[in-house]
C-alpha positions in Angstrom: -18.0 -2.6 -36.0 -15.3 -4.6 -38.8 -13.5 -3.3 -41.5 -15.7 -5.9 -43.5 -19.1 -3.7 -42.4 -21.3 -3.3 -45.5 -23.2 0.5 -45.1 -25.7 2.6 -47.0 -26.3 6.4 -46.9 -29.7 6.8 -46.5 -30.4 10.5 -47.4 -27.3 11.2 -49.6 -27.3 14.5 -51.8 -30.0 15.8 -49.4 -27.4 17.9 -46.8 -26.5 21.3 -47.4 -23.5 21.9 -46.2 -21.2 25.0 -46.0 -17.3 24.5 -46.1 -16.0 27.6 -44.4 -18.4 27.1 -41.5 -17.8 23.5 -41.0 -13.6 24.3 -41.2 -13.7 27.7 -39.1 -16.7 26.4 -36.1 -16.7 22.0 -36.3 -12.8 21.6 -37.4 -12.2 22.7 -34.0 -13.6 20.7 -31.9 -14.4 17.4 -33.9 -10.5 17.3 -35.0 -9.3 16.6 -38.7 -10.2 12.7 -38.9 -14.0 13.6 -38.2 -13.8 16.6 -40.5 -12.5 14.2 -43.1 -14.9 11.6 -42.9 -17.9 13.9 -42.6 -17.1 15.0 -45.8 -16.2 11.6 -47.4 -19.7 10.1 -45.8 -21.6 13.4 -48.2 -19.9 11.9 -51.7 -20.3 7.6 -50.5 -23.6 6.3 -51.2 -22.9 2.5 -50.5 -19.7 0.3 -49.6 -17.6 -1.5 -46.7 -16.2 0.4 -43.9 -12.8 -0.6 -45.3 -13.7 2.2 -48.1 -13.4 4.9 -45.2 -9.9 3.3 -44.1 -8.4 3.4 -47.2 -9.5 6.3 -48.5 -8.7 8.4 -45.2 -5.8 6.1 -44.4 -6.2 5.4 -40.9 -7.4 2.3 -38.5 -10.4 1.0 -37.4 -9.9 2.0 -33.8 -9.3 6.0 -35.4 -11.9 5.5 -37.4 -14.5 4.5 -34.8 -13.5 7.5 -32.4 -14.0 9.7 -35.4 -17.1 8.7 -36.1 -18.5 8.8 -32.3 -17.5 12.7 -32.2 -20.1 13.3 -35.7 -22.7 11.1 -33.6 -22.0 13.0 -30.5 -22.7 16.6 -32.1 -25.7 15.2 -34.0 -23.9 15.4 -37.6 -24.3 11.8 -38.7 -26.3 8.6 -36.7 -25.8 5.3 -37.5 -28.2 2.5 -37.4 -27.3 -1.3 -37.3 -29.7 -4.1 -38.1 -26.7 -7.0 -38.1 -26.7 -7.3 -41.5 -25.3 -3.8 -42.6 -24.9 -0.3 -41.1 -27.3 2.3 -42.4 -25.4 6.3 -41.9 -27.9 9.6 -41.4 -25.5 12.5 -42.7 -27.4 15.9 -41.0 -26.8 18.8 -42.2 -24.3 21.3 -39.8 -25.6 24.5 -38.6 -25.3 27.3 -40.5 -22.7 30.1 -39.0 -25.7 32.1 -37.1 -27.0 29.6 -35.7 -23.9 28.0 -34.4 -22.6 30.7 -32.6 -26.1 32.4 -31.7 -26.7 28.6 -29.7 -25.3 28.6 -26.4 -24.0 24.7 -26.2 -22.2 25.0 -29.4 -20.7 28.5 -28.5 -19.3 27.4 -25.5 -18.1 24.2 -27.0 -15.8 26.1 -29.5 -14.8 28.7 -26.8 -13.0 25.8 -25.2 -11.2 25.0 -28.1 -9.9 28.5 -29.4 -10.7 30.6 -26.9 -13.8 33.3 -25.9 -11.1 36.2 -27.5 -11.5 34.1 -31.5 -15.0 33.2 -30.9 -15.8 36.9 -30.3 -13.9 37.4 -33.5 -15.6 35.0 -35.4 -18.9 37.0 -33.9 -17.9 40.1 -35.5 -19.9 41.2 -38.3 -20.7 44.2 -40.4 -23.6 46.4 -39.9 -26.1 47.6 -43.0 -26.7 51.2 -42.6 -29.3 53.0 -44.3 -33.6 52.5 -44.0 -34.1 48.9 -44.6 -36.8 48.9 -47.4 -37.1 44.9 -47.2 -41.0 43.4 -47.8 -42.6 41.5 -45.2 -43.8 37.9 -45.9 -47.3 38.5 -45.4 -47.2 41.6 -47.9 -46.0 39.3 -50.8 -47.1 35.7 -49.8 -50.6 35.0 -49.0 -50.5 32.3 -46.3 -54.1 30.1 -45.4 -53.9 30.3 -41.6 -56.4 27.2 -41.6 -54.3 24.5 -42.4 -52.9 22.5 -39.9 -49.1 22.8 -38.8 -46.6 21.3 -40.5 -44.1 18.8 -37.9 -41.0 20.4 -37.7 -38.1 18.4 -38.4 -36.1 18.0 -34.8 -32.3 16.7 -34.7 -30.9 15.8 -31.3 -30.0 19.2 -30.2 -33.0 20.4 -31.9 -35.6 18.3 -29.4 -33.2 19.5 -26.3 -36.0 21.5 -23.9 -32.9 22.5 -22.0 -32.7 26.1 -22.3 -29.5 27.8 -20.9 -31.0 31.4 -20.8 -33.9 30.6 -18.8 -31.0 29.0 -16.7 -29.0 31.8 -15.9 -32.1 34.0 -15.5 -33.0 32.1 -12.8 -29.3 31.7 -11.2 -29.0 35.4 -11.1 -32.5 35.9 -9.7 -31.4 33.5 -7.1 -28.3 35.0 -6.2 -26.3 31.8 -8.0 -23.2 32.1 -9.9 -20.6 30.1 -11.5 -17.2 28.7 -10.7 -15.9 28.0 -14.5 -18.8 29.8 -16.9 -17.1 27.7 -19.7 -16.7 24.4 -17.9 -19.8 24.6 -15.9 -22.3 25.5 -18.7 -20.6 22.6 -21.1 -21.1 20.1 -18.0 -24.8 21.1 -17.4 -26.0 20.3 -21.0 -24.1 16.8 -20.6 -25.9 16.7 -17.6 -29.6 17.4 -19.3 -29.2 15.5 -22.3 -27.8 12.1 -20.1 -30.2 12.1 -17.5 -33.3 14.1 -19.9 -34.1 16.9 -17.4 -35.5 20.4 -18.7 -33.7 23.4 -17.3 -35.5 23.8 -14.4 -35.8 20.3 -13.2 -31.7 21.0 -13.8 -31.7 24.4 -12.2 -33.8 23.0 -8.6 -31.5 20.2 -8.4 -28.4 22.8 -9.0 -29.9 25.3 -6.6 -30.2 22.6 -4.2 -26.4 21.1 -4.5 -24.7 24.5 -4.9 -22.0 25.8 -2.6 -22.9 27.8 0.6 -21.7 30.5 -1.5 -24.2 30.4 -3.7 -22.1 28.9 -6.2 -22.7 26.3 -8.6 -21.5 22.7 -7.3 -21.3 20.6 -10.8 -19.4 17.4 -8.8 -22.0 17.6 -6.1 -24.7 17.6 -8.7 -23.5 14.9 -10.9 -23.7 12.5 -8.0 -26.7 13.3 -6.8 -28.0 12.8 -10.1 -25.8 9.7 -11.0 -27.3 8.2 -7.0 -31.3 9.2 -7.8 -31.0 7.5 -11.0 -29.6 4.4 -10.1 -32.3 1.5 -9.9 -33.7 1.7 -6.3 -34.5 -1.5 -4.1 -38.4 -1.9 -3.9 -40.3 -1.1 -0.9 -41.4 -4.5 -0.8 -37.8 -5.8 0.4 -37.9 -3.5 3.2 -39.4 -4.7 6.6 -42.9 -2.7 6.6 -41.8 -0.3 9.0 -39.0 1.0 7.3 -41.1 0.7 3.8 -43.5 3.1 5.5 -40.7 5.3 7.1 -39.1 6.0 3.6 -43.0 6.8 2.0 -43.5 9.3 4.8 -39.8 10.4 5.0 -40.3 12.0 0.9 -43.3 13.6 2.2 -41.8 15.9 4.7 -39.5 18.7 4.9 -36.8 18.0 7.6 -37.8 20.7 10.4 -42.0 19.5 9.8 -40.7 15.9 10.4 -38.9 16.9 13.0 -41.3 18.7 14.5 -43.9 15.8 14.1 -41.8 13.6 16.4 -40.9 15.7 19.0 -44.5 16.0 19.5 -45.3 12.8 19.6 -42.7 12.7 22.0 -44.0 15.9 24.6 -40.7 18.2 23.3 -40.3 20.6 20.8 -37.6 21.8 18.8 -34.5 23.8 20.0 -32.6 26.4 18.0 -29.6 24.0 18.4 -31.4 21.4 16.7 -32.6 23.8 13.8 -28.9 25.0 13.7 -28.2 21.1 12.7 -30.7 21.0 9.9 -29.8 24.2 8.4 -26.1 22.7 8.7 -27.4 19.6 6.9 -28.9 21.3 4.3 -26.0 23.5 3.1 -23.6 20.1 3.5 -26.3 19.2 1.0 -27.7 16.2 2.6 -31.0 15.7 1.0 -34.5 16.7 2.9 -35.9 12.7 2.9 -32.0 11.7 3.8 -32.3 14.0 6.6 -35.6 12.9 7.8 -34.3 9.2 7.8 -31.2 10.3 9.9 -34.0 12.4 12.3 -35.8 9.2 12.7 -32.7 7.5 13.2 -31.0 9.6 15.9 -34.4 10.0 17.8 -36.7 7.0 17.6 -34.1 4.4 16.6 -31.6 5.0 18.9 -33.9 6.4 21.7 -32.1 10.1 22.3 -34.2 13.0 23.2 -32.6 15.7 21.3 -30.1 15.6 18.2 -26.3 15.8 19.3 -24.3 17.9 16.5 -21.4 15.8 17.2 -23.6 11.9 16.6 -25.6 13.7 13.6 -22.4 14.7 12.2 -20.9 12.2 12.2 -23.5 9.6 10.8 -24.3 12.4 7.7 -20.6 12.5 7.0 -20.6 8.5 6.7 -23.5 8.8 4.2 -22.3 11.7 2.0 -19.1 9.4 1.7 -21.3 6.6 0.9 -23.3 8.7 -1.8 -25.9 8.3 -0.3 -29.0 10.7 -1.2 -32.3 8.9 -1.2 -34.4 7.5 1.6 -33.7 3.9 0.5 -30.0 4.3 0.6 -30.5 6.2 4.0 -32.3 3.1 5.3 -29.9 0.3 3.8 -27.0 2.5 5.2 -28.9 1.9 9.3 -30.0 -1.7 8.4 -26.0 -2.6 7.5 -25.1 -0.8 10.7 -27.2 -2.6 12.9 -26.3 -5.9 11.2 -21.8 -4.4 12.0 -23.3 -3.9 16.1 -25.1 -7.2 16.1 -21.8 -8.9 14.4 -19.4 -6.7 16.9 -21.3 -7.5 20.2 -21.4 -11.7 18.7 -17.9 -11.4 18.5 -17.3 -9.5 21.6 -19.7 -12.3 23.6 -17.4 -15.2 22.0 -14.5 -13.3 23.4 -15.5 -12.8 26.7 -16.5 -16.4 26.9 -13.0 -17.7 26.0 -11.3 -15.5 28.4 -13.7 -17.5 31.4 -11.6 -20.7 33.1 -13.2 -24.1 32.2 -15.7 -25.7 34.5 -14.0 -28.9 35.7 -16.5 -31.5 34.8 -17.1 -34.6 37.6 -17.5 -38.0 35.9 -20.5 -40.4 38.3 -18.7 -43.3 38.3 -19.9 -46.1 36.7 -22.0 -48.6 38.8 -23.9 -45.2 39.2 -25.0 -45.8 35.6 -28.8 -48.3 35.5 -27.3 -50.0 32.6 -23.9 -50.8 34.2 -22.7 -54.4 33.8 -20.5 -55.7 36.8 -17.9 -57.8 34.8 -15.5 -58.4 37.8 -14.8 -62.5 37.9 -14.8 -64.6 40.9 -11.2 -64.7 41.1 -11.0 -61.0 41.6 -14.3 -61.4 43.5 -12.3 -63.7 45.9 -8.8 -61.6 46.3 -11.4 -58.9 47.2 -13.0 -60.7 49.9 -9.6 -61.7 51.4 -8.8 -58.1 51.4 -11.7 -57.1 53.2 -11.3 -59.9 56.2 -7.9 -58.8 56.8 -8.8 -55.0 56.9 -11.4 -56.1 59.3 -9.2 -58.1 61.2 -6.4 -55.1 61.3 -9.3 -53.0 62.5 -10.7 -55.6 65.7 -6.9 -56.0 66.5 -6.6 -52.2 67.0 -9.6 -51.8 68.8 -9.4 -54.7 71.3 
């Protein structure tokens, strides 16, 4: 985005928009140069983005981050086509339904505090009968047509719904850390990775704290790992392909279970100490399988050692690892370290043995040896040999 930008406000004079509201519940948290320019995008119908600058007298850079807080509450969105930038101006919620929505009541609560919120909350009672008309008593209403598509803004279309949330936390004994803190980070977390609140609240339930409390750090990774692009099964040697399929398709003590039999054992309460360790340290049920396999089939040991399985489910929780494929990729690089450490170890046991001297045949031993001695040398040699012989008659006579 330039200062040069040409725009066009695409539904101007069609936002309603209440000025006490916005200053006492947006002013807060957007901050004073996104509370100016909202209201500067309501009276601008078509210009350059150098009109916002001047007008509200700050930089591009300013500008920009202003602009990203209105987009991030759903109070303006911005369209570019690479010839100009086309600006949505939506109209902010009224003051009931700001503070009777969970997200946005939280979100000011951690700007002013729960203490002016509950102030802002106050309201006075009517007393006396209310005498008010129903709608159906003064409107008559054909029930045959079909309905009408309600208009849905970002926050509008959000399925996540915090009540049913906390509903279910209590009925499962779950609490929170930091109500405030928490509660803002789970509807980050819904809206990023487009999870209703209970695909949010299993994933929670299965990340929280063996208190029962609500782990937000664990969860973002495990949703930040399961999200990221996984390698295809078809890179996998088959056996570890089928390993991960049937690895998702157990829980941990079943799997177990299925192996030992295979094997003529059974389960001990030591080992289904370990799993219930592995679970509340979070390790995920197809991660655990893969780390079963691993321990028993892999490396050939008959029962699961707390002290081995410890140690390898520490290294992957490091490692962020929580899927089967990751499991898998996490042995296949540690087989390929202990096939690099025993190379290495081979070459260095090798240099430490003492060198083989190495006899030479001499050379008339060779079938393509050429005698190039001349008949000088040929004759010095003879004389030599007489006289040896000689020497050798004279000490034997």
């Amino acid at each position: 985005m330039r200062a040069g930008d040409s725009f066009t406000m695409v539904n101007r004079g069609k936002t309603s928009f209440d000025a006490e509201t916005f200053r006492l519940l947006y002013l807060p948290i957007i901050g004073t140069d996104a509370f100016a320019l909202y209201q500067l995008m309501l009276s601008f119908s078509t210009g350059r983005i150098s009109h916002f600058l001047e007008y509200l007298n700050i930089g591009l850079n300013p500008f920009v981050e202003a602009l990203n807080k209105l987009t991030g509450l759903s109070l303006v969105h911005v369209y570019d086509d690479h010839t100009r930038l086309y600006f949505k101006v939506e109209s902010p919620l009224n003051f009931e339904e700001f503070l009777a929505d969970e997200f946005y009541r939280q979100l000011l609560i951690s700007k002013i505090g729960e203490n002016r919120v509950s102030g802002l909350s106050k309201t006075i009672e009517p007393k006396g009968k209310e005498i008010s008309k129903k709608f159906h008593e003064i409107y008559k209403v054909s029930f045959n047509q079909p309905d009408e598509p309600q208009g849905q803004g970002a926050h509008a279309n959000n399925n996540f719904d915090m009540g049913a949330f906390q509903s279910l936390m209590t009925r499962q004994g779950l609490h929170f850390n930091d109500e405030n803190k928490e509660v803002l980070a789970l509807y980050a977390l819904a809206e990023k990775f487009e999870l209703n609140w209970y695909e949010l609240f299993k994933l929670a339930e299965q990340t929280a704290n063996a208190d029962k409390s609500l782990n937000v750090s664990q969860l973002t990774h495990r949703l930040s790992a399961t999200h990221e692009p996984q390698r295809p099964l078809s890179e996998f040697p088959k056996a570890f392909a089928d390993l991960i399929v049937t690895s998702k398709a157990h829980e941990p003590e079943a799997f177990l279970k299925q192996i030992k039999a295979q094997a003529g054992g059974f389960v001990s309460n030591d080992e289904r100490k370990i799993l219930a360790h592995l679970s509340r340290q979070n390790l995920v049920p197809e991660v655990q399988n893969i780390l079963i396999h691993y321990v028993l089939v892999q490396q050939k040991n008959a029962t699961l050692s707390s002290s081995f399985v410890n140690t390898l489910a520490n290294d992957w929780m490091r490692n962020k690892v929580f899927t089967a494929e990751k499991a898998v990729e996490r042995i296949m690089e540690r087989n390929e370290g202990a096939k690099a450490k025993a190379a290495q170890a081979a070459a260095a046991q090798a240099a430490k043995r003492p060198a083989k001297l190495k006899k030479e045949a001499p050379k008339w031993s060779n079938p393509n040896y050429e005698n190039k001695t001349s008949q000088e040398q040929l004759a010095k040699l003879e004389k030599i040999r007489l006289e040896s012989l000689k020497k050798l008659k004279g000490e034997t006579e």
